[in-house]
N, C-alpha and C positions, 0 to 999 in steps of 0.2 A: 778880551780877557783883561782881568785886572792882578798886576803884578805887582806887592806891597804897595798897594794904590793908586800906582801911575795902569794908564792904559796904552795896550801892546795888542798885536795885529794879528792871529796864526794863519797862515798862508798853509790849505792844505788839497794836497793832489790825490785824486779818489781815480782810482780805474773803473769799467765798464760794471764789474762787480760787485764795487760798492767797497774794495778793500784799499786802506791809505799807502799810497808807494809813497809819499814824500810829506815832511810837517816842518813848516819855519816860520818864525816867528820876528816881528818888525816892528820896531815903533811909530812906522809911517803906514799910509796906505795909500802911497801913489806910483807912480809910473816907474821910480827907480827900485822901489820894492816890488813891482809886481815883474818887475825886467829879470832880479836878482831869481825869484823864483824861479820865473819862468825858466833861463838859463838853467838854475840849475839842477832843476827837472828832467829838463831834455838833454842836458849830457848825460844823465846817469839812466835815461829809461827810453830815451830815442825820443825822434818827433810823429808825435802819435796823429792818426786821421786826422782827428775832432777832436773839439778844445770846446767845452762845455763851460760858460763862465759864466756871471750875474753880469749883471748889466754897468758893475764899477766901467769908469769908463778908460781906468788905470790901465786894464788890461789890454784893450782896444790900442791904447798908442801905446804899450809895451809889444804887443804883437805885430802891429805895424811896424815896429823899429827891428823884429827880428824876421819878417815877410812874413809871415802865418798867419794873415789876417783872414784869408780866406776859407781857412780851417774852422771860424772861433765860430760857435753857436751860441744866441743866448735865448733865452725864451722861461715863457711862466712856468712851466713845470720841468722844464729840462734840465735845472739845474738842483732836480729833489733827492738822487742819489747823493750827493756832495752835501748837500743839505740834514740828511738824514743821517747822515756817519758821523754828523758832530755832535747826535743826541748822546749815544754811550758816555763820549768823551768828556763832555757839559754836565752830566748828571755823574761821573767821576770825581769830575773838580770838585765839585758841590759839597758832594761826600771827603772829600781833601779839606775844607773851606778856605779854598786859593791858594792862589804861591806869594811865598815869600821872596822870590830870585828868580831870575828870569832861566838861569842853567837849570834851576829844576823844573820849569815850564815846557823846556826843549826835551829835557830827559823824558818827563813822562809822557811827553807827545809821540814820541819816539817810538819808547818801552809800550805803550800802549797801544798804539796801531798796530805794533808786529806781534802782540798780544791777542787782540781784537784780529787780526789777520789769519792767524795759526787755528782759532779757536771757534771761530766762526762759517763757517764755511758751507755754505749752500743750506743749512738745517736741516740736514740730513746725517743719517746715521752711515758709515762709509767706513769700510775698512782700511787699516793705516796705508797698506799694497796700493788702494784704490789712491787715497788721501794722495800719498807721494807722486802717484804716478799724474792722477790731476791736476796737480801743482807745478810738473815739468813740463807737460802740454801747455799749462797756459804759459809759462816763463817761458819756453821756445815760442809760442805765439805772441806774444808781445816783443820781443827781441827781434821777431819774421818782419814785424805792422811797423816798428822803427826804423831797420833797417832799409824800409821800401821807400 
């Protein structure tokens, strides 16, 4: 991403789904950035089965430093969910033509996933009873998968 000209990093965590639990943003892309993510992912949403990543090799010795090496997958299409939820957000900016600040980077990274999260949902038509109750199922199944 480019932020009044300088270039900056979004570090973003996609669930199973395809919906964004987490968006942050760095001017680095290495090992003490991908640690800070990491961290601060897994306090807030547990440590999940599978760590789905690209092949950065940031990751690798960030994982290694927190033991979840044996978790991390990488592979040619496995990481196209992750891949595919940055298209909305890409073709948002675009229509934005960039940030001026880095705070309104984070805001709309933010504001927009939980946007794109609410509004998105399976592509199906579903009543709100359904909607809500789908949504508790999966937050108590995610919560069940961290906790284990």
């Amino acid at each position: 991403m480019r932020v009044n000209g300088e270039r900056w990093y979004l570090w973003r965590a996609v669930d199973h789904e395809g919906e964004v639990l987490e968006s942050f943003a760095t001017k680095t892309r290495d090992k003490k950035a991908a640690l800070k993510f990491l961290k601060k992912s897994m306090r807030r949403y547990g440590r999940p089965e599978v760590i789905v990543t690209d092949k950065l090799r940031s990751y690798g010795a960030a994982l290694k430093e927190l033991g979840a090496v044996d978790r991390q997958e990488t592979g040619r299409w496995l990481n196209n969910r992750a891949e595919n939820s940055h298209l909305p957000f890409r073709r948002r900016e675009r229509a934005m033509q960039r940030f001026r600040r880095l705070r309104s980077l984070q805001k709309f990274a933010t504001v927009h996933a939980s946007v794109t999260n609410h509004f998105n949902s399976d592509r199906n038509l579903t009543s709100r009873a359904i909607f809500k109750k789908n949504r508790a199922a999966a937050l108590s199944e995610w919560r069940q998968l961290g906790a284990a």
